[in-house]
C-alpha positions in Angstrom: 0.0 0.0 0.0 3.3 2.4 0.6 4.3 1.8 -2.5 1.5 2.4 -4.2 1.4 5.6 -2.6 4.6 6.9 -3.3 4.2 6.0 -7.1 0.8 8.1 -7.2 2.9 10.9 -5.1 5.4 10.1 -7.7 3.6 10.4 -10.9 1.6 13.9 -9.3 5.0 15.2 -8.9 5.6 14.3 -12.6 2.2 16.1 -14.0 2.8 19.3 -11.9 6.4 19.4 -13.4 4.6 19.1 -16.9 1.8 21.6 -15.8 5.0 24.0 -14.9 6.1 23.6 -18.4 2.9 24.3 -19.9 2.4 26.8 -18.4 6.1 28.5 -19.2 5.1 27.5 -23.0 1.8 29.5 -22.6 3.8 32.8 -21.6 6.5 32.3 -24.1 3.8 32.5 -26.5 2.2 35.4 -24.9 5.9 37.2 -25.1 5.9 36.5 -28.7 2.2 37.3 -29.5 2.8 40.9 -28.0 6.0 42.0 -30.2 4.4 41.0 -32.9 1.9 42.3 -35.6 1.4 44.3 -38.4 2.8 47.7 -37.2 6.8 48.7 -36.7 6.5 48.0 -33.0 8.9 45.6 -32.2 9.8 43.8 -29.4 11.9 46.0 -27.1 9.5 48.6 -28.2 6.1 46.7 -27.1 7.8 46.2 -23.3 8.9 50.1 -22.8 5.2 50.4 -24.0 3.9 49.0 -20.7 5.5 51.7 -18.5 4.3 54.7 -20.9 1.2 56.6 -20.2 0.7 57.5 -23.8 2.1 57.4 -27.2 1.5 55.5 -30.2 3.6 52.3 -29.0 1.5 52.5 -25.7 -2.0 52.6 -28.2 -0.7 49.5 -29.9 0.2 47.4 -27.2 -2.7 48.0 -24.7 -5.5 48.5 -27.0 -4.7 46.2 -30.1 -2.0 42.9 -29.0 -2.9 42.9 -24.8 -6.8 42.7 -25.3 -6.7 40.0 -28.0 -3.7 37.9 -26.1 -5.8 37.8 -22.8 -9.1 37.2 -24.7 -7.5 34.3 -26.5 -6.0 32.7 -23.3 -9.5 33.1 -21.9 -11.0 31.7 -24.9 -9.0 28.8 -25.4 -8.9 27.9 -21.2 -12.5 27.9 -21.3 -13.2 25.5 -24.5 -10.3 23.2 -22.9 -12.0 22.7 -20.3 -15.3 22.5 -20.9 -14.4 20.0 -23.2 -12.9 17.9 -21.0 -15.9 17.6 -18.6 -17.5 17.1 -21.6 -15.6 13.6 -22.1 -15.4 12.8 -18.2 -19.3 13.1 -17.9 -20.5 11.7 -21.1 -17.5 9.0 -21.5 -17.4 10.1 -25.1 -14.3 11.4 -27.0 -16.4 13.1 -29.6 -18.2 15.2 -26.7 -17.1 18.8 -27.5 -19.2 22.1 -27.5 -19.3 21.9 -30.8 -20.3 18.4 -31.3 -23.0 19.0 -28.6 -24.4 21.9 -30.8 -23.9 24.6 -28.5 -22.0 26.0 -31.1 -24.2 25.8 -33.6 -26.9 27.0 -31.5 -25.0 29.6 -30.4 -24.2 30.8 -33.9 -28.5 30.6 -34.7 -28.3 33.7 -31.9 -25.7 35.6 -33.7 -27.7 35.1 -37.1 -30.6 36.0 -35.8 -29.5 39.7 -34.1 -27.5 40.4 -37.7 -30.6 39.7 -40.1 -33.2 40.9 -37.8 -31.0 43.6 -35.1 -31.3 46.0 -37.7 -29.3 49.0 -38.1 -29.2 49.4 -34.0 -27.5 46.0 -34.1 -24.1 45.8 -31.8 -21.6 44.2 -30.5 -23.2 43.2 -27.6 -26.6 42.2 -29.0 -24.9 39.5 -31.5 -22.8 38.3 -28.1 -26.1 38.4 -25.8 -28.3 36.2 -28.6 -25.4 34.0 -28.9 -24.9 33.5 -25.2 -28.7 33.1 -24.7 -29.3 30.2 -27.4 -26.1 28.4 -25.9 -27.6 28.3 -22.9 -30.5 27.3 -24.7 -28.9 24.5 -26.0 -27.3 23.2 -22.9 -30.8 23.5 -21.4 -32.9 21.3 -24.3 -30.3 18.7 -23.6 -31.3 18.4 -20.0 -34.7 18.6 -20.6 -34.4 15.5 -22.3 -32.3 14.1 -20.6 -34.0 14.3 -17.4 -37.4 13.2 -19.0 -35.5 10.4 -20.2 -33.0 9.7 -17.7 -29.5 11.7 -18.2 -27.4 8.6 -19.6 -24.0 9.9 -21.8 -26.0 8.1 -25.0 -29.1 10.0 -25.0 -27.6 13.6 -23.9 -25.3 12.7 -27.0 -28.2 12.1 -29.3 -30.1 15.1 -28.1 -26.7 17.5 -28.6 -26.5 16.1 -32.5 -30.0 16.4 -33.3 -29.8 20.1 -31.6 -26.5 20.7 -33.6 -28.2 19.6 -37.3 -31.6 21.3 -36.0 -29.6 25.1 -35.3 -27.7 24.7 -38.4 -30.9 24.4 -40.7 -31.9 27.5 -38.9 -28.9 29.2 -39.6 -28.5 28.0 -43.0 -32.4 29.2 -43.6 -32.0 32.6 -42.1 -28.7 33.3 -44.4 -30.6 32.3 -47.3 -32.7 35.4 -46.8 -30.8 37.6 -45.6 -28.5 40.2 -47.6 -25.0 40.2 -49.0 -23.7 42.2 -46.5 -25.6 40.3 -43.5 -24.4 36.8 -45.2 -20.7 38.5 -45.0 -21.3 39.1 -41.3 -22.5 36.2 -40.6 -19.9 33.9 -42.4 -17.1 36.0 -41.0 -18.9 35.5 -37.3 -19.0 31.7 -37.8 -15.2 31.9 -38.6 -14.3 33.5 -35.4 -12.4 36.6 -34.6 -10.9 38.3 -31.7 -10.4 41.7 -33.9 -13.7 43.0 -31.5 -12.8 42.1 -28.1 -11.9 44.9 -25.1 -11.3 45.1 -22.1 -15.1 45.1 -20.5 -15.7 41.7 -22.8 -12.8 40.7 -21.1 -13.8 41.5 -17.7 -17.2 39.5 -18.4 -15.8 36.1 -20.3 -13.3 36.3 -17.4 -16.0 36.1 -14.5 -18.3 33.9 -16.1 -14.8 31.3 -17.3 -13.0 31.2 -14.2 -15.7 31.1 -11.6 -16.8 27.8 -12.1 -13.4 26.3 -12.3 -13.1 25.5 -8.0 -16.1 23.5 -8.9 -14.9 21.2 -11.1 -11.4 20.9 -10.2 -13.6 19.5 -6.6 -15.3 17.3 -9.0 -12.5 15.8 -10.9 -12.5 12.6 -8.6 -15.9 11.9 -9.1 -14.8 12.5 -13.1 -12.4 10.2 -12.8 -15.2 7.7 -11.3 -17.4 7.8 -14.1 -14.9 6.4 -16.3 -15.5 3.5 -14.4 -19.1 2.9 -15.7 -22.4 4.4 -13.7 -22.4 1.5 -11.2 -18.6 1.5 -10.5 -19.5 5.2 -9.4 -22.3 4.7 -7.3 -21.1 2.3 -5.2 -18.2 4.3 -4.7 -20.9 7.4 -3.6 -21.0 9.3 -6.5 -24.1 10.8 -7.2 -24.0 10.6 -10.8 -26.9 12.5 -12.0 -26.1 15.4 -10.2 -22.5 15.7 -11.1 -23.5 15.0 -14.7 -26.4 17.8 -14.8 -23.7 20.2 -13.1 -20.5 19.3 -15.7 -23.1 19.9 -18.3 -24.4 23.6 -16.7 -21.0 24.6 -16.0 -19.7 23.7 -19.2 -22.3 25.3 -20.8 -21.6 28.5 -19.2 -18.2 28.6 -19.8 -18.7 27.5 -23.5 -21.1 30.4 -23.7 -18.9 32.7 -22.4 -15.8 32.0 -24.6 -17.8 32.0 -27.9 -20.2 34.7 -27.2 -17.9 37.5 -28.3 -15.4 36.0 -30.6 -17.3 33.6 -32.8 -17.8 29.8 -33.1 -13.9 28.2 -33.0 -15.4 24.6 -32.8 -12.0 22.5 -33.1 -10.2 23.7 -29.3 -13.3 21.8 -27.1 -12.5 18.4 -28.9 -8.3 18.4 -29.2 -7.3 20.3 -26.4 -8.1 17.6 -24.1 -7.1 15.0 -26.1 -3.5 16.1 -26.4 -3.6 16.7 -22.8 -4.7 13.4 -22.2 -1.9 11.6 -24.1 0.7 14.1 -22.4 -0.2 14.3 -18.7 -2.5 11.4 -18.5 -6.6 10.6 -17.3 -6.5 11.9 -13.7 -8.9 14.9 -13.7 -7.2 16.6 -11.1 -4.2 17.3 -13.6 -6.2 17.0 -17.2 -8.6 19.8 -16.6 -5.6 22.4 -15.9 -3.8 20.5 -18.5 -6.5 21.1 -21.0 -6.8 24.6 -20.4 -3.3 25.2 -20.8 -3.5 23.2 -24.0 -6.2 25.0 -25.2 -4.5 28.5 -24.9 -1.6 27.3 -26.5 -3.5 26.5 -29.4 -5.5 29.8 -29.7 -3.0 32.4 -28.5 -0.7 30.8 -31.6 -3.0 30.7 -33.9 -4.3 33.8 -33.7 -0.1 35.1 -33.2 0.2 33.1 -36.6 -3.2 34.3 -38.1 -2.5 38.2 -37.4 1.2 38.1 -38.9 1.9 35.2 -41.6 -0.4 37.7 -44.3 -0.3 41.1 -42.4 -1.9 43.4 -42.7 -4.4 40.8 -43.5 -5.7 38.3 -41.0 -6.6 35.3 -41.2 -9.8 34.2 -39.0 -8.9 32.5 -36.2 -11.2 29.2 -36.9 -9.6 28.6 -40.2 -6.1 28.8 -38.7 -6.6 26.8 -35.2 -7.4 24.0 -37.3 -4.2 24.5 -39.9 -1.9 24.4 -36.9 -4.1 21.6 -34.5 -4.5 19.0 -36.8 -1.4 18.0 -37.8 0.0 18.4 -34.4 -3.1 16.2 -33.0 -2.2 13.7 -36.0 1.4 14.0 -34.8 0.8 12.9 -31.3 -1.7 10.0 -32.3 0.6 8.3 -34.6 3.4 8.8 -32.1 1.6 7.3 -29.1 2.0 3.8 -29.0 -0.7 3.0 -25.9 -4.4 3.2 -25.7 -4.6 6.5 -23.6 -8.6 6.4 -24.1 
């Protein structure tokens, strides 16, 4: 019994040590991702910028490259880890946000304040529909699952039929609308953080972050259900309630991270998967893992996205999965155990 205590005090040791270095990867990014961009401020230039009060380096740095580096370690934290709980409660690697149709559902909203907001139609009222129907979403799926008890299969089924049932909607609504609402809309579903500030940082942060204590308490029940339903029960789980709750919080942090910058669907469904093959199952360690994954992954594609064609840039959903994929591919051909 020692030793088996000393090797799981051994491996935690391990994980933290690889957390550490995720975490030094993340702000190594974050270095790069503010000296660089389309204007002549380079790097020495974009840290005297910080202590300045004013000045056109100043402008640049805390205006333009801060907001959109913070927003997309926010962004790509939150569909991390919502993706994870995703695949700990429904014991599904396919579960994602996206293929749950929050996404989709999420992206009906934003169609639906750009053809029918008018001219009066903002920023915030394209975020606020598009937070509402993910909600939405998130709540259809309980519905039905509590009407027909909340096993992983039928929450599944209910997220895909949601998913196909939004994207008719969204599909119909474009069909009427005009060319300029159809070239909002497209550039919407391809994600963008080219419209965040501070104050949509101040809300994704509060609505992200807060329900992390939660589910980092939660993880050992997570990693319970892997065991099957029973397993978990007799262990004193309460299964349906830490199911409905991964599926709320989740929800609200998917909502949050999508709400103002657009659908990126591909983060929710790798991020954890690479985390998983790198730092192992145990909840504990892959939810932080994941996170840190995710912001990896968003904060470099959108470095990439904003500099490879400047002054151009490239959306950030087109260029998460240019730089995920083959990576993802890289790490599943190179893995030579089952880590599912």
């Amino acid at each position: 019994m020692q030793d088996i205590c000393a090797q799981y005090r051994g491996a935690g040791t391990k994980k933290r040590l690889i957390l550490l270095g995720l975490a030094v990867v993340l702000f190594g990014v974050a270095l790069a991702a503010i000296s660089q961009g389309a204007s002549s401020v380079g790097f020495f230039d974009s840290f005297h910028a910080f202590f300045k009060a004013s000045g056109i380096a100043h402008d640049i740095v805390w205006e333009l490259r801060l907001p959109r580096i913070v927003m997309a370690i926010l962004v790509g934290c939150g569909l991390g880890l919502a993706g994870s709980v995703f695949q700990a409660i429904l014991k599904n690697p396919l579960a994602s946000p996206y293929t749950l149709g929050m996404a989709s559902s999420a992206g009906f909203g934003a169609v639906l304040a750009i053809i029918f907001g008018g001219g009066w139609c903002g920023h915030y009222l394209i975020a606020g529909s598009a937070f509402f129907f993910a909600l939405l979403a998130s709540l259809l799926i309980l519905g039905i699952a509590r009407y027909k008890s909340a096993t992983p299969e039928t929450m599944i089924l209910a997220g895909i039929a949601i998913m196909f049932l939004f994207s008719a909607l969204s599909s119909f609504l474009q069909y009427m609308g005009t060319v300029n609402e159809v070239h909002e809309i497209v550039f919407w579903f391809f994600g963008s953080l080219s419209k965040v500030g501070w104050r949509e940082i101040g809300i994704a942060a509060v609505m992200i972050l807060v329900p992390v204590p939660v589910l980092l308490k939660w993880s050992w029940d997570f990693n319970l259900l892997t065991a099957g339903d029973e397993s978990a029960t007799a262990l004193g789980v309460n299964v349906i309630k830490i199911r409905m709750g991964g599926v709320i919080f989740a929800s609200l942090i998917t909502a949050a991270a999508i709400c103002f910058t657009g659908v990126i669907g591909f983060i929710g469904l790798v991020a954890p998967h690479i985390a998983r093959m790198v730092i192992g199952g145990d909840h504990w360690f892959l939810i932080p893992g994941s996170a840190l994954i995710g912001a990896i992954l968003v904060l470099t594609a959108d470095t990439l996205g904003r500099t490879c064609w400047a002054p151009q840039i490239i959306p950030l959903g087109i260029v998460t999965a240019f730089i995920g994929v083959p990576f993802f591919f890289y790490l599943l051909m190179k893995k030579k155990r089952e880590y599912w």
